[in-house]
N, C-alpha and C positions, 0 to 999 in steps of 0.2 A: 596395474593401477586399479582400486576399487572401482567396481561398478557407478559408487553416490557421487564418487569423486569427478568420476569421467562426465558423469551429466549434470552436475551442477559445472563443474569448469565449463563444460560445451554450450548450458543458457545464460551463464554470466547472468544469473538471479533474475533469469528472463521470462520467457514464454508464457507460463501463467503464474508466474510470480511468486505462488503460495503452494503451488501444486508441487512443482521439483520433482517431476515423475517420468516416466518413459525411458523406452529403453532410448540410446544415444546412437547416432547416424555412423556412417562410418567418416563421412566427411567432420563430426562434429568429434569422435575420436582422434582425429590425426587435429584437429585444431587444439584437443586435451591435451596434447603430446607437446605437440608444439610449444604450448603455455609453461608446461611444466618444464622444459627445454629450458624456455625464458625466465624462470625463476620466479614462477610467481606463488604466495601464501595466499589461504583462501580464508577470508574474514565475513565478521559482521560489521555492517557498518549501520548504527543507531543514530538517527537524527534525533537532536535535541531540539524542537522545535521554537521554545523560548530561550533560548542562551542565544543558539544561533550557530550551534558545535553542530557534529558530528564523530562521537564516538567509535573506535573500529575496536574492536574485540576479537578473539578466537572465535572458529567457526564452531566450535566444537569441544567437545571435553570438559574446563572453569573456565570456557569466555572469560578467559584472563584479557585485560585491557590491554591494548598493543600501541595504541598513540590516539590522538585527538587532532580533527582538523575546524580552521575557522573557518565558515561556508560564507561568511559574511564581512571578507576582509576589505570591500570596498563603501561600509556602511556610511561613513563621511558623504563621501561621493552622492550617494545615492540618496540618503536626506536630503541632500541640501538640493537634488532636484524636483523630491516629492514639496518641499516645503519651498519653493519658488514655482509651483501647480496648484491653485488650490481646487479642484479638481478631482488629481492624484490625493492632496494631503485628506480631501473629505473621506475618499475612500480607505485612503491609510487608519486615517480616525475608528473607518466603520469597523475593518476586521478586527482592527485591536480591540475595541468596546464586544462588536459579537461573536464569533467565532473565536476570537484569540480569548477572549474569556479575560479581559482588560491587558492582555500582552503582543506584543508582536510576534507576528508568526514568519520564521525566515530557513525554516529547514522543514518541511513536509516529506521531499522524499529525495530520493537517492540511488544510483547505479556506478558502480566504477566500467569505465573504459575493458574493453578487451585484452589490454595490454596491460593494463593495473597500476596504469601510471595519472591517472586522472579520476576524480567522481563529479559526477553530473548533478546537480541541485536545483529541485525545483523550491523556490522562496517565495511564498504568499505576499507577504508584506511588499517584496519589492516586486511582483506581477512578472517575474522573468522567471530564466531557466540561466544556470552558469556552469560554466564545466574549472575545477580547479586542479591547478598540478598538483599533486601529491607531494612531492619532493620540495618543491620551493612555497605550496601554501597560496599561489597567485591566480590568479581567474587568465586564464587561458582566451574562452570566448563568453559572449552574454546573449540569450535571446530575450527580448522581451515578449511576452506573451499580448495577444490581443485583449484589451479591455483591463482591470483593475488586481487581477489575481491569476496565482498558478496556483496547482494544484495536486494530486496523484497523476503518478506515471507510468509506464511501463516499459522494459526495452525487450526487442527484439530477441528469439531464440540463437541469431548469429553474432546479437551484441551490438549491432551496427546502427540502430536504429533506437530512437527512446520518442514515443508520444508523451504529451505534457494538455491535461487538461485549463484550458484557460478558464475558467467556470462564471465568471460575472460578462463574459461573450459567446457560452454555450458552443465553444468550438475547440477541438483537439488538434492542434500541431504535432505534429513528426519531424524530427527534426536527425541530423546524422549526427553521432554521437562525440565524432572527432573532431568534426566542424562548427557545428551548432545551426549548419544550413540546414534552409526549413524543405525537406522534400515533399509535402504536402501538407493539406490541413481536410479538417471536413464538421459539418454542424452535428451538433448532438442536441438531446431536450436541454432543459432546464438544470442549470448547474451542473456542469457532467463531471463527475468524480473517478473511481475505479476504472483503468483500464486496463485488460486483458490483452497479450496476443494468442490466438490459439499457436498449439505448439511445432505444426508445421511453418510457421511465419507468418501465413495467407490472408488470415483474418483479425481484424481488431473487434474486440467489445467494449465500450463503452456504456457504463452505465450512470444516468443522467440521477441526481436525486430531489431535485428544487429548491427550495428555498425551506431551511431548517436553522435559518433561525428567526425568525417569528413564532409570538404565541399563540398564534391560532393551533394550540396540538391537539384538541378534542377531535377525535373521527370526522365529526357532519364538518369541521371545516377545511376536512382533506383536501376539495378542490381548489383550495387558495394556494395550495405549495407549489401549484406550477405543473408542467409536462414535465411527467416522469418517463422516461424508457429505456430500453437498451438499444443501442444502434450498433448493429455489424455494419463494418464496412471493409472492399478490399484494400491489403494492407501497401499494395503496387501504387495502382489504381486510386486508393480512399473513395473509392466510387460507395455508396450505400448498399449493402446486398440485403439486408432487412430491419426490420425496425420491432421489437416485443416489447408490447404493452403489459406487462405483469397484473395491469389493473384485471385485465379481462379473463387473466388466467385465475389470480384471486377469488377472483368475484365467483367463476365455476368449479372452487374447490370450497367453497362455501366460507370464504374470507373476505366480507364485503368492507369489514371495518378495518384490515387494515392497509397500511400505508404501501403504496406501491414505489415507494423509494429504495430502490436496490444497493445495498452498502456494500462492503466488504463481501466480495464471489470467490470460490475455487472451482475447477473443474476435475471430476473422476479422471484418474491417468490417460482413462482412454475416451473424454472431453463426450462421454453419451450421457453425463449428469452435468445439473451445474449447483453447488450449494450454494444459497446467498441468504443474509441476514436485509432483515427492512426495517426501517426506522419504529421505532418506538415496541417494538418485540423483544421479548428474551427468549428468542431460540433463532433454527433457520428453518428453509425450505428446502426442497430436492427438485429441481425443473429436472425434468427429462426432456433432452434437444430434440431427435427425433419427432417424439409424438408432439411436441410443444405442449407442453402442460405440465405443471406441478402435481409431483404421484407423490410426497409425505411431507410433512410435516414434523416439528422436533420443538417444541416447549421444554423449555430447560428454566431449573427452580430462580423463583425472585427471593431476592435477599431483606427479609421483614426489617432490615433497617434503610431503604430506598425508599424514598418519598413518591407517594401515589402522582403528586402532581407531574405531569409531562411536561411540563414549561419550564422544572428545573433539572429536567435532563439534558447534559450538556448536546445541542447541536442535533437535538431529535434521536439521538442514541439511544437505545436502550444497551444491546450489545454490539459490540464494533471492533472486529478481528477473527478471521479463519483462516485455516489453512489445515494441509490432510499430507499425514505421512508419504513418502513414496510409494507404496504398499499402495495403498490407495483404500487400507482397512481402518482408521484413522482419522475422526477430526478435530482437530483443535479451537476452541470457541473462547473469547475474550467477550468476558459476561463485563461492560465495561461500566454500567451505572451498578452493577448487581456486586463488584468489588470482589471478582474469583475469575477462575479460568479454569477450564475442566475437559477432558479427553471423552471422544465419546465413542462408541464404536459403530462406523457405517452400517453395519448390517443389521443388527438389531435397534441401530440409536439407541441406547441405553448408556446414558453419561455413566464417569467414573466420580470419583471423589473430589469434590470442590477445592481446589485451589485458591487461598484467598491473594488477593493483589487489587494492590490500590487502580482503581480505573484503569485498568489493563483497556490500553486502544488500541493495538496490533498483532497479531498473532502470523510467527515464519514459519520455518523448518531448518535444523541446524544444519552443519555443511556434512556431519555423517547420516543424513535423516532420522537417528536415535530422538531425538528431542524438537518438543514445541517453545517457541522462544517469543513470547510476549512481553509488550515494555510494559512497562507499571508508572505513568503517565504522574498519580499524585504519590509517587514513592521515589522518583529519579532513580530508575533501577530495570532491568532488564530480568526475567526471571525464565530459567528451563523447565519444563517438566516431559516427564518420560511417558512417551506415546504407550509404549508398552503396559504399564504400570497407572500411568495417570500420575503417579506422584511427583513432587517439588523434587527438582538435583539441587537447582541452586541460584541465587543471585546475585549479581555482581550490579554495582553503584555505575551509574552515568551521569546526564547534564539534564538542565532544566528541562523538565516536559517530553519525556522520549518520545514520538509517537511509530513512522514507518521506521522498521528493521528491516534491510535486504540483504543477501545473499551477494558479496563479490570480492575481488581481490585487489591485492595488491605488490609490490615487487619484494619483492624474499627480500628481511634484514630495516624491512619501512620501520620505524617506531613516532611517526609523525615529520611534518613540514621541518627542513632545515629552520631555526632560530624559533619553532614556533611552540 
């Protein structure tokens, strides 16, 4: 069995999510075996964020399309409770008017089961998390999330576990993946978005980004966006083990102006960097964990057809999507108001050749780690490009609004829900 193959099968599109890196355990080996024993194909699965699909794809190769599932077969239902709330429905009203960008938003992100017979959905609009059968298309369990909204997730390096940010209640749920029982929960800043597990299990990262959608975007009225942080906590426990204010690290690498909202993070394979993008920037930064401090910086070019104004960047964006080869010499960057996407290379950072793609809002790693796989948000379309090379392989058509793409599987011979 390939090496990519053994350690993506063994994170089940987990651990840090984007990184897909390290060598595999031997217990996570015999669980590769295992899987592939049980017949499983390893795909992409592309949430469609306004349809309310989820497209699955090949992991690899022409991401040829392999079937489509409805993340939202209980939508009746589930209106007619927001709209007997008026409460629920104001809030309904809010995401769809700001964030959804006048749509609903009922597919943000996505993990299949360890077994490959279920994915996991976390759905803004309805403020829950659902896990649906593969095979039959039907919602298995529902969590509701605390407060008005769900949001990014993460699961666990053994599968078992998926946290779900609840973000209008600044609190992360852990929830087991089979079940949908909650094994823990624990507080984050302000709107907590991105969550990480380091790759041992041990630890979660949470990174909080405030309130991005108001127009207050000029720098002097940063302080209005709210407590921004990162919160580790343990991943057993959810106990707090520390709490990094970026503002302060900023401010002593001589970046006073900007925004300490942490978007879209990777970690170096062996988790002693961490890259992350901040709101209203076109590049990233490089923390080093250890010393706790940001050691470089990376300005990556603005596209002279992008409106100067910040108020019409969607959600405080500038750029929104990373992620870094297995290699760990590699990263892939979703220039998402800048309409490209571009390979850069860790060591020198020096980008490759621009990429154009419509608002590209997430950036993976394919299931052979050959390729960076970014959705293209105002094109309905999913596009690869080669780490190696930086250039375009290919793009294949999806559903309204792609936004998270993750790494998981499903049972050998799936081509979607019976009747659906």
């Amino acid at each position: 069995m390939p090496a990519s193959r053994t350690r993506h099968l063994c994170s089940m599109a987990a651990a840090l999510a984007l990184t897909l890196a390290g060598p595999a355990s031997a217990a996570c080996a015999a669980t590769a075996s295992a899987s592939d024993a049980a017949g499983l194909r390893e795909v992409l699965f592309v949430g469609n964020n306004w349809d309310g699909t989820a497209d699955v794809i090949k992991s690899s190769g022409d991401f040829a399309k392999i079937g489509r599932v409805d993340v939202v077969p209980d939508r009746a239902q589930r209106m007619a409770e927001i709209n007997a709330d008026p409460i629920r429905w104001i809030y309904f009203q809010a995401i769809r008017n700001s964030v959804g960008e006048g749509h609903d938003q009922f597919a943000d992100d996505m993990y299949s089961t360890p077994d490959g017979r279920s994915v996991v959905v976390s759905r803004p609009s309805f403020a829950d998390v659902v896990s649906i059968d593969l095979a039959t298309g039907k919602i298995n369990w529902r969590f509701p999330v605390s407060g008005y909204r769900a949001d990014h997730m993460a699961v666990s390096p053994d599968g078992t576990r998926v946290a779900v940010s609840a973000s209008t209640a600044n609190t992360v749920h852990v929830l087991d993946i089979g079940t949908g029982r909650q094994l823990g929960s624990f507080a984050t800043g302000d709107k907590p978005h991105e969550n990480i597990f380091t790759r041992d299990g041990k630890y979660i990262w949470n990174m909080s980004i405030g309130d991005v959608n108001t127009a207050l975007d000029d720098p002097v009225w940063d302080w209005t966006k709210g407590d921004r942080h990162i919160t580790v906590v343990d991943a057993t426990t959810f106990k707090q083990v520390k709490v990094i204010d970026m503002r302060q690290r900023l401010d002593a690498y001589g970046l006073r102006d900007f925004s300490d909202a942490v978007r879209p993070a990777v970690f170096s394979p062996d988790e002693s960097k961490l890259y992350f993008q901040v709101s209203f920037f076109n590049g990233f930064l490089e923390y080093d964990v250890a010393a706790d401090k940001i050691t470089r910086m990376k300005t990556l070019p603005k596209n002279p057809a992008t409106s100067a104004d910040r108020t019409t960047w969607v959600n405080d964006s500038r750029h929104h999507g990373l992620s870094m080869n297995p290699a760990g010499t590699k990263l892939c960057v979703a220039g998402t108001m800048d309409d490209y996407a571009t390979v850069v290379d860790r060591a020198t950072l020096q980008e490759g050749p621009p990429v154009t793609a419509s608002k590209p809002y997430w950036a993976t790693v394919s299931g052979d780690g050959k390729d960076c796989v970014v959705s293209e948000s105002g094109a309905d379309q999913v596009t690869a490009i080669d780490f190696a090379t930086g250039r375009k392989v290919t793009s294949v058509p999806v559903g309204d609004h792609p936004q998270r793409v993750r790494l998981g599987h499903v049972q050998d011979g799936w081509t979607g829900p019976a009747g659906g």
